[in-house]
C-alpha positions as MATLAB code, in Angstrom:
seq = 'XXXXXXXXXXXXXXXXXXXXXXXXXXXXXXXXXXXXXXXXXXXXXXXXXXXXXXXXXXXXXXXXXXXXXXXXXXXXXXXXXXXXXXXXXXXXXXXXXXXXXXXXXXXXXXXXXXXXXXXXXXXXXXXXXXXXXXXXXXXXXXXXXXXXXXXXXXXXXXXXXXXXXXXXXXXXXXXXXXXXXXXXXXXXXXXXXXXXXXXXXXXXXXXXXXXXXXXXXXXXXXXXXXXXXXXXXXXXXXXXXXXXXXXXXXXXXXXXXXXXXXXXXXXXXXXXXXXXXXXXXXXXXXXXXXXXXXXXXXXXXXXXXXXXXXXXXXXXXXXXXXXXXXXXXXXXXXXXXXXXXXXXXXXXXXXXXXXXXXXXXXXXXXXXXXXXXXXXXXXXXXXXXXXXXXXXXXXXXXXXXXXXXXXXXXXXXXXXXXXXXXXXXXXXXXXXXXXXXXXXXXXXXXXXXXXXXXXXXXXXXXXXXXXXXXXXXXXXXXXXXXXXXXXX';
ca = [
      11.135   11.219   45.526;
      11.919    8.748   42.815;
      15.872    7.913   42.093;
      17.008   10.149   39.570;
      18.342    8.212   36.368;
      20.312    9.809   33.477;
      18.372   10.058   30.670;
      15.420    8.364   32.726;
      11.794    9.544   32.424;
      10.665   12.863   33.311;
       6.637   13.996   34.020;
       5.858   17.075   31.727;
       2.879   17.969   33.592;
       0.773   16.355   31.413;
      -0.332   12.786   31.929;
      -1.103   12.517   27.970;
       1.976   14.184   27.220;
       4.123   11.557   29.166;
       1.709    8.643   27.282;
       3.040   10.185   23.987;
       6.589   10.062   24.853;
       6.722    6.839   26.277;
       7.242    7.938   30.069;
       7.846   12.162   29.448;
      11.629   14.005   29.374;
      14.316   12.566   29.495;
      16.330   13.549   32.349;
      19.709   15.456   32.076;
      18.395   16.285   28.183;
      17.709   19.236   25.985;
      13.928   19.229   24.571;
      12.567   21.949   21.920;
       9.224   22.916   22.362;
       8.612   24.715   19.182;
       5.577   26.621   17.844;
       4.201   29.986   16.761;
       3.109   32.751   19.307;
      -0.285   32.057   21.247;
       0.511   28.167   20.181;
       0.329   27.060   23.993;
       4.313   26.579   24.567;
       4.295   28.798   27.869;
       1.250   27.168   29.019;
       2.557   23.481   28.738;
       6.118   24.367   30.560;
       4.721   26.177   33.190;
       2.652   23.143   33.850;
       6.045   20.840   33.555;
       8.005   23.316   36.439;
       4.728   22.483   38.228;
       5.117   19.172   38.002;
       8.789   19.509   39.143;
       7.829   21.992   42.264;
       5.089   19.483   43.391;
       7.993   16.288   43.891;
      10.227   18.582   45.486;
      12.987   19.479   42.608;
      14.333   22.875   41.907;
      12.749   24.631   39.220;
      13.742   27.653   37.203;
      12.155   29.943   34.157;
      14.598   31.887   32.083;
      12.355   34.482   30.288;
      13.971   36.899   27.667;
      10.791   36.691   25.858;
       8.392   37.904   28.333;
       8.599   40.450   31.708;
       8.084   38.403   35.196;
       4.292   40.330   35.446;
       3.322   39.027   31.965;
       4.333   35.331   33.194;
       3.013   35.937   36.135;
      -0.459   37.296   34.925;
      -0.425   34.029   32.419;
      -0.269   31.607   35.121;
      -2.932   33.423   36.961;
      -5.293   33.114   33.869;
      -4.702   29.090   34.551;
      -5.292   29.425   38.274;
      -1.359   28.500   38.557;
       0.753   29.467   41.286;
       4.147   29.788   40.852;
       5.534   30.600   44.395;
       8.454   27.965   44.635;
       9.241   28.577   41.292;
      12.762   31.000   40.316;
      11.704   33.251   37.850;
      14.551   35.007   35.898;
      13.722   37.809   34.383;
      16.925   38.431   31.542;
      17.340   41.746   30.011;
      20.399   41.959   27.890;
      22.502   44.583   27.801;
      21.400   46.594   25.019;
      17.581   46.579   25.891;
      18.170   47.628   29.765;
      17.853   50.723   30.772;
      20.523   50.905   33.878;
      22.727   53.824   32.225;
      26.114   51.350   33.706;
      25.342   48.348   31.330;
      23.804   51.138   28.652;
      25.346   49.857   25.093;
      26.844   52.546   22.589;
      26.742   52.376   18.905;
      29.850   51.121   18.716;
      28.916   47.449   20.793;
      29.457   44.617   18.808;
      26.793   42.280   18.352;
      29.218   39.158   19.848;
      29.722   40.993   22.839;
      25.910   41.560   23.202;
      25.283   37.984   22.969;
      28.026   37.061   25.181;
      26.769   39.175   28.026;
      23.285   37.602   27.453;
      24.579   33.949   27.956;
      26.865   34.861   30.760;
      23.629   36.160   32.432;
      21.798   32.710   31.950;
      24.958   30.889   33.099;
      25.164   32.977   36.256;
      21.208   32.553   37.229;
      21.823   28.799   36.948;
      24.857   28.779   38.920;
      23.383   30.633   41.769;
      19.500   28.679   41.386;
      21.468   24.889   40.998;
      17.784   23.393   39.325;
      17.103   20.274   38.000;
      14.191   21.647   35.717;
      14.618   24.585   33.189;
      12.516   26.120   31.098;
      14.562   28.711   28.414;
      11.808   30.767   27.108;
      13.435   31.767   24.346;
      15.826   30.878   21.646;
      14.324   33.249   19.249;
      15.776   36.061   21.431;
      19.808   34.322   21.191;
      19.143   33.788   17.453;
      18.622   37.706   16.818;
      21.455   38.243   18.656;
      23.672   35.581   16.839;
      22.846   37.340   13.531;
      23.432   34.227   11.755;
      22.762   29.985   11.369;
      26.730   29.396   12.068;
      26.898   31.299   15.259;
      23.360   30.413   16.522;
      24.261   26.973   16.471;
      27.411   27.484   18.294;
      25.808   29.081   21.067;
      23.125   26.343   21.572;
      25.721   23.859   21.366;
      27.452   25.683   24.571;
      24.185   25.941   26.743;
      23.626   22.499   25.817;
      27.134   21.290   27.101;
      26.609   23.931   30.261;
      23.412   22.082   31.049;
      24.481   18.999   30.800;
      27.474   19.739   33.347;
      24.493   20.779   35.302;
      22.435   18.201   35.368;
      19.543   20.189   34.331;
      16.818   18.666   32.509;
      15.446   21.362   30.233;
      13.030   22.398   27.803;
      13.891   25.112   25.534;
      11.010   27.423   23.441;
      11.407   28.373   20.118;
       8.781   30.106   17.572;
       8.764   28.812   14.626;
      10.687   30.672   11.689;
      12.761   29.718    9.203;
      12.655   26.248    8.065;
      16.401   25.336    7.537;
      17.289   27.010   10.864;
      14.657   24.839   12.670;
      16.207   21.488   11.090;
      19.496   22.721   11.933;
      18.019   23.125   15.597;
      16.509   19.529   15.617;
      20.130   18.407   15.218;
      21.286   19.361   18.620;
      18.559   18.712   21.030;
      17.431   15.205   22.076;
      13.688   15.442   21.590;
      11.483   17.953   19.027;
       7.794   18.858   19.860;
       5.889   21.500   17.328;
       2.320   22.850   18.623;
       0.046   24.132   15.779;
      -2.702   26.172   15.265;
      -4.415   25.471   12.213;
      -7.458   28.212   10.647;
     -10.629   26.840   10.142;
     -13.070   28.024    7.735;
     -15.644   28.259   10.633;
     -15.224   27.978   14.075;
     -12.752   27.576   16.363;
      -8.961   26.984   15.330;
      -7.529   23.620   15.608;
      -4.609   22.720   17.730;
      -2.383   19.937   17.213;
       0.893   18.588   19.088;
       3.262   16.346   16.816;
       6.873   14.573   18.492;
       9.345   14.896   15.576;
      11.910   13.217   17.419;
      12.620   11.216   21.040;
      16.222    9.756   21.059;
      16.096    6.640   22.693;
      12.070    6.281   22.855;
       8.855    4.924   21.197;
       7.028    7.884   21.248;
       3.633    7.848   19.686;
       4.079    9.204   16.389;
       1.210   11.200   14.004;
      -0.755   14.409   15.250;
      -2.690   14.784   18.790;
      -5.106   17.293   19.431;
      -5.103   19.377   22.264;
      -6.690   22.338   23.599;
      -5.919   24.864   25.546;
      -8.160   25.599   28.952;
      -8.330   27.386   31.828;
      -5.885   25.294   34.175;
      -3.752   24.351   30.949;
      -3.197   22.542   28.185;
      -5.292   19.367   27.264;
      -3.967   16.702   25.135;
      -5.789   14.228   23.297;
      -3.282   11.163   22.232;
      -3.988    9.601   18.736;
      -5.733    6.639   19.927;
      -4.314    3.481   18.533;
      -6.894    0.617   18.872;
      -4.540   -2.462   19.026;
      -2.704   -0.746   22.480;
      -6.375   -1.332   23.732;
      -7.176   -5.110   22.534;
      -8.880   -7.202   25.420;
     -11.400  -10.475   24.394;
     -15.034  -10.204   24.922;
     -16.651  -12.566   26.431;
     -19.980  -12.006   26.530;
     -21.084  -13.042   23.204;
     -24.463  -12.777   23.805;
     -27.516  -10.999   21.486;
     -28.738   -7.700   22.478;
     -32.418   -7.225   21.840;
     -34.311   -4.302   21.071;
     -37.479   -5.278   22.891;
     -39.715   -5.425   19.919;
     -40.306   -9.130   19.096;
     -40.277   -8.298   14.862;
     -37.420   -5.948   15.071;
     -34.923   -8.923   16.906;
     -36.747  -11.197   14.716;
     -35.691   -9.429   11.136;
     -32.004   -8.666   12.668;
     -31.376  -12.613   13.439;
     -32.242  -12.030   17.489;
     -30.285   -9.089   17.937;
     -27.074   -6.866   17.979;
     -23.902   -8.568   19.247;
     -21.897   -7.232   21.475;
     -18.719   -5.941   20.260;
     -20.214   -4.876   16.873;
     -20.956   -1.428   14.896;
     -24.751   -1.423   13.547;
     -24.767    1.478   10.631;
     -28.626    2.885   10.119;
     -28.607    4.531    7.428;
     -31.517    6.582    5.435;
     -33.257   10.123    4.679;
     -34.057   12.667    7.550;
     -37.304   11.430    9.586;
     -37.343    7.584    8.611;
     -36.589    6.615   12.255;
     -33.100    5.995   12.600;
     -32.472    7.930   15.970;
     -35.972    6.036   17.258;
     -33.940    2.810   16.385;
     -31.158    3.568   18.449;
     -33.532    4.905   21.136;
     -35.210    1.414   21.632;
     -32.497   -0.341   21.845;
     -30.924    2.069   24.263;
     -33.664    2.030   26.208;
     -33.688   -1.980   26.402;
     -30.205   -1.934   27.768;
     -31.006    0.874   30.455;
     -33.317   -1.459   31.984;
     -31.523   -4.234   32.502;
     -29.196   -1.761   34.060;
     -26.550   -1.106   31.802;
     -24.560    2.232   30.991;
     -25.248    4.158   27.296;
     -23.773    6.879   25.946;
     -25.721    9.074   23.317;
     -23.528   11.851   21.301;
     -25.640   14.471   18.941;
     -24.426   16.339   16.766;
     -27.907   17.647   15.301;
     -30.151   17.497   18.333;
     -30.174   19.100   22.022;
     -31.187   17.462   24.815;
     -34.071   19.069   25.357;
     -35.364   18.222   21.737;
     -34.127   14.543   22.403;
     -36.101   13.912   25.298;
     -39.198   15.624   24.361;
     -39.004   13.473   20.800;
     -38.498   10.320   23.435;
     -41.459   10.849   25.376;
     -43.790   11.435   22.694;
     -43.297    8.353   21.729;
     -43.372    6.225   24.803;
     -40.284    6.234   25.919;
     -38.964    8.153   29.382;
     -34.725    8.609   29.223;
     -35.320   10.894   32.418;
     -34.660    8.547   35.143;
     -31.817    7.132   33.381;
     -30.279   10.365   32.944;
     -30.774   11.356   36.655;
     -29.124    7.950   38.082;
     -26.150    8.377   35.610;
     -26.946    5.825   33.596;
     -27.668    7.246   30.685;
     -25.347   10.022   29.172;
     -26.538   12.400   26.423;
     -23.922   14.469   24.576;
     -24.870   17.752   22.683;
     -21.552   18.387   20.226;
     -20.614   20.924   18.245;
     -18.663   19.949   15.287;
     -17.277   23.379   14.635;
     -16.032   23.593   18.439;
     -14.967   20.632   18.980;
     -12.075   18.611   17.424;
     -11.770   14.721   16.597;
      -9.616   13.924   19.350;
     -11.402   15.380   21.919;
     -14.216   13.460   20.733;
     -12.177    9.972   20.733;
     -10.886   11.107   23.918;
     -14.744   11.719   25.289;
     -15.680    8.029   23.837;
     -12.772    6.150   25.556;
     -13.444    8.133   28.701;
     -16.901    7.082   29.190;
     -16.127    3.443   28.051;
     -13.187    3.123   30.815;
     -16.422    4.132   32.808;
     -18.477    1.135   32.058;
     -20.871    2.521   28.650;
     -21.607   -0.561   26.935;
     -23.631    0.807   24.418;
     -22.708    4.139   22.145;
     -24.683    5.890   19.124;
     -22.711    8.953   17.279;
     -26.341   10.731   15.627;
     -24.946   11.809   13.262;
     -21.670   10.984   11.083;
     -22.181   14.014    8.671;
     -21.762   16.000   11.688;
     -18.748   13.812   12.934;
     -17.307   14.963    9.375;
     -17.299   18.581    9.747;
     -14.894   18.134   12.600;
     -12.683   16.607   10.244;
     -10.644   18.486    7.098;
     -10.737   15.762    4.866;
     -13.292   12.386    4.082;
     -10.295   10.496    4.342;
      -9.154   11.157    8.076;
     -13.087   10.269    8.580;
     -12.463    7.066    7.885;
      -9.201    6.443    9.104;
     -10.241    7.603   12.838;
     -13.419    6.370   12.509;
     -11.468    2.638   11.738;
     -10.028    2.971   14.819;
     -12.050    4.257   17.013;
     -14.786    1.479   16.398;
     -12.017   -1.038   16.304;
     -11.260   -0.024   19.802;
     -14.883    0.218   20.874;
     -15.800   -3.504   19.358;
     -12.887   -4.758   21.127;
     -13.700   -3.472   24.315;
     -17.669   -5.135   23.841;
     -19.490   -1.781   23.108;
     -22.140   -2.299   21.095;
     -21.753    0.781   18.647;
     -24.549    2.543   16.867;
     -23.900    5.080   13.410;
     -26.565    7.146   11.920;
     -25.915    8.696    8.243;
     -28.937   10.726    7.408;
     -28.888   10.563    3.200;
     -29.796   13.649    1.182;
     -33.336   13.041   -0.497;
     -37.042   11.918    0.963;
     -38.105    9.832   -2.096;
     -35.874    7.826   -4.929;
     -32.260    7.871   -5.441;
     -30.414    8.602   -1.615;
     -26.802   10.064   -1.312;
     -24.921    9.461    1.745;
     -22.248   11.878    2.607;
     -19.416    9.059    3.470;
     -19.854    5.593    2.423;
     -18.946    3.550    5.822;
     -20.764    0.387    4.979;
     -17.137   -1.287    4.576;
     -16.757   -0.773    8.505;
     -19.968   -1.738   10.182;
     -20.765   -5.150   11.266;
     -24.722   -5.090   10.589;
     -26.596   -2.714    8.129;
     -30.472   -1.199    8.666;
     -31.232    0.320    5.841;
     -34.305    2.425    5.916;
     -36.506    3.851    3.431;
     -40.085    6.050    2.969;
     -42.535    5.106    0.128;
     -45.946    6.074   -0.873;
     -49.186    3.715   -0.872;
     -52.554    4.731   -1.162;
     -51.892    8.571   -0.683;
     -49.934    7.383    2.188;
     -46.208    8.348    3.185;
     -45.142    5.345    4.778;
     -41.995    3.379    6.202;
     -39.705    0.586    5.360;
     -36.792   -1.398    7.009;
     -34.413   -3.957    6.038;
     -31.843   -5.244    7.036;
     -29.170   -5.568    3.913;
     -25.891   -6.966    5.934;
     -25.104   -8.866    9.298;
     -21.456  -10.636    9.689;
     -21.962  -12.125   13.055;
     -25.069  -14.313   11.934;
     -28.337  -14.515    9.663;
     -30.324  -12.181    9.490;
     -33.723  -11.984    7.437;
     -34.111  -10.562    3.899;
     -37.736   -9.442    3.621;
     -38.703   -5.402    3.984;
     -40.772   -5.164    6.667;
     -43.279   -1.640    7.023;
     -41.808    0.314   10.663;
     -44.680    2.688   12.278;
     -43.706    4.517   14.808;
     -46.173    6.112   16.891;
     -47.394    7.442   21.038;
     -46.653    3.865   22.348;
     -43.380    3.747   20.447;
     -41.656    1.583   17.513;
     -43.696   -1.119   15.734;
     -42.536   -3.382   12.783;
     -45.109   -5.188   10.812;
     -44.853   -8.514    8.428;
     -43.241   -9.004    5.358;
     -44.164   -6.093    2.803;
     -45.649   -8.670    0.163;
     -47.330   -8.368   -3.152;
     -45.093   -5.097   -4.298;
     -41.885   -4.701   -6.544;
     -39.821   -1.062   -5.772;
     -40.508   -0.109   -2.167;
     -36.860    0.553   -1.267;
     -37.601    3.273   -4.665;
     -40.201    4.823   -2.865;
     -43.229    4.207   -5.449;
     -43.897    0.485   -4.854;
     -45.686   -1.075   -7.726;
     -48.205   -4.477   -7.605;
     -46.289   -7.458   -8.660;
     -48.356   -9.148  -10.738;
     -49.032  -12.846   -9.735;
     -47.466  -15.867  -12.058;
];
């Protein structure tokens, strides 16, 4: 077992959790794990006593809140098992039923909520742990009946703690404002889980670190969700934590000759290509080629959909040539279903990173409209999606966004304007010649090189993607109802 260090780092049972606070508890310290019922607070400190058990440290759970079966059954519902664990069931005076502690009308309320601390004191004494969990001070605060008292009390289970050496975490709902400051004040670190209504779907959670004495903590708001076998955090990912050079600087074809040819050779590595136009023009067949290039020279590619199942996907592929099958079989190729009302933004980010620590070197998110409705606002769309492709062009992926605009013919609206971020531009369009619905491609912006300016006509058909010469001889294809130009 590791030397134990005043004030050193503590594991909370979560490997996220100790990546947010810079290493996890501090030992010897009070922590306040604050949030409202069914927020996940039991769930994340049974999972730190856990922790404690499983390197060989004493661990207790002071419950006023909850009887020993209801802990007992919660644990179970995680597949935890808390045998090694001292449970300590408190009842204080006035609720317990034993006639000899039985309180009488005439009780006063500071004698109540002396008894209840002496209690705590004595379960300590006789347990000696190094990990509490105090579940909770809402309980002591009825009792204290009001902000001058309450704070009194904590102050003296801090300083009995302390003498200790008990490293604890205390729970707290969340209910008056002032009297949570006034709480913040004592303790040496402040965690609030939320649970935030949405207007469909599943509730969001969210974990936010107020305060780590001593520590640089990852500020901001972390997702997190809460499974069977506990509570899943999703860190904020910060892109420059992950900066490493690329290397390989090299092109990345498509296989179609006219394609590479119209995008200056290819796609570099460590960029963000942005295909943008209506429904149907062939923006998801785009990334498909090029996905299927890399998968035969052997690379990894991960596909996330946010509008199409898998089945769909690979009956759409093979109509057109093209057989992901194999690739998916030899784990090569990984194809993501999503669904943006179940599923928040950082357990998306967390999903990308995962796979890319796993070798992907080649991503496409189909679509961003549905990447939106995961998030509240436009704004926090492009603000994680900054990052996250930051991160992903640093680490060599070569990243692939679809925006499907409203519209089929004329004037397009795109739901987010992301142009700012991406590295190269396709910009495809349908238009109408000869009674014919046909389509166009261009490509209107490349940083990392030239790139050609001409529209070029894209077919796709049974043997897959074909792009044709130059579209000459017309004025207002990207409008959708070319026109001859007539010659000088």
């Amino acid at each position: 077992m590791a030397e134990k260090v005043d004030g050193g780092p503590v594991p909370t049972g979560s490997a996220a959790l100790d990546d947010i606070l810079d290493g996890g508890y501090a030992r010897n310290r009070i922590h306040l794990l604050e949030g409202r019922p069914g927020s996940g607070k039991t769930t994340l400190a049974l999972q730190y006593l856990l922790a404690g058990r499983a390197r060989g440290e004493k661990c207790l759970y002071i419950t006023l809140s909850e009887s020993r079966a209801e802990l007992m059954h919660a644990a179970s519902t995680h597949g935890f098992d808390l045998e090694g664990i001292e449970i300590f069931e408190l009842v204080p005076p006035e609720l317990s039923l034993d006639v000899e502690r039985e309180q009488t009308v005439l009780y006063f309320s500071e004698l109540e909520l002396g008894e209840t601390v002496e209690l705590v004191k004595e379960a300590v004494t006789r347990v000696a742990p190094a990990l509490v969990v105090f579940d909770s001070l809402s309980e002591i605060r009825l009792l204290s009946h009001n902000v001058l008292r309450f704070r009194r009390q904590v102050l003296a289970l801090k300083h009995f703690f302390a003498q200790h050496e008990c490293t604890v975490v205390f729970l707290d709902d969340v209910t008056n404002e002032d009297e949570d400051l006034n709480l913040h004040s004592l303790v040496h670190a402040v965690m609030r889980l939320e649970q935030r209504p949405a207007a469909y779907g599943k509730a969001r959670r969210r974990l936010r670190v107020y305060k780590m004495r001593g520590r640089d903590f990852r500020s901001g708001f972390h997702d997190f969700e809460i499974r069977s076998g506990g509570v899943a955090i999703f860190p904020r990912l910060v892109a420059a934590e992950h900066e490493m050079p690329v290397e390989d600087d090299a092109q990345v074809p498509s296989g179609v000759e006219a394609l590479d040819t119209i995008v200056g050779g290819g796609l570099h590595r460590g960029t963000t290509t942005l295909l943008i136009g209506p429904a149907g023009a062939g923006k998801s067949t785009l990334c498909m080629r090029y996905f299927l290039t890399a998968l035969e020279r052997g690379e990894k590619a991960l596909f996330i959909s946010f509008d199409e199942t898998r089945r769909n996907f690979l009956r759409r592929a093979g109509g057109i040539g093209m057989n992901f099958a194999p690739y998916i079989e030899s784990g090569h190729f990984i194809f993501r279903q999503v669904d943006p009302a179940e599923l928040s933004s950082g357990e998306l980010t967390d999903m990308v990173v995962s796979h890319v620590s796993n070798g992907v070197g080649m991503l496409a998110i189909d679509s961003l409209a549905g990447y939106q409705h995961a998030l509240p606002e436009e704004s926090f769309l492009l603000l994680q999606m900054h990052e996250l492709l930051t991160f992903l062009n640093q680490q060599g992926v070569v990243s692939m966004l679809v925006i499907a605009q409203s519209g089929i013919i004329g004037n397009m609206q795109s739901p987010v304007d992301i142009t700012y971020l991406s590295d190269t531009v396709m910009l495809l369009r349908f238009f109408e010649l000869d009674g014919n619905l046909r389509r166009a491609l261009s490509v209107v912006k490349k940083r990392t090189g030239a790139h050609e300016t001409s529209i070029r006509e894209l077919r796709i058909g049974s043997n897959g993607i074909e792009v044709g010469e130059p579209l000459s001889g017309f004025r207002g294809i990207m409008t959708g109802s070319p026109t001859v130009r007539e010659l000088d």
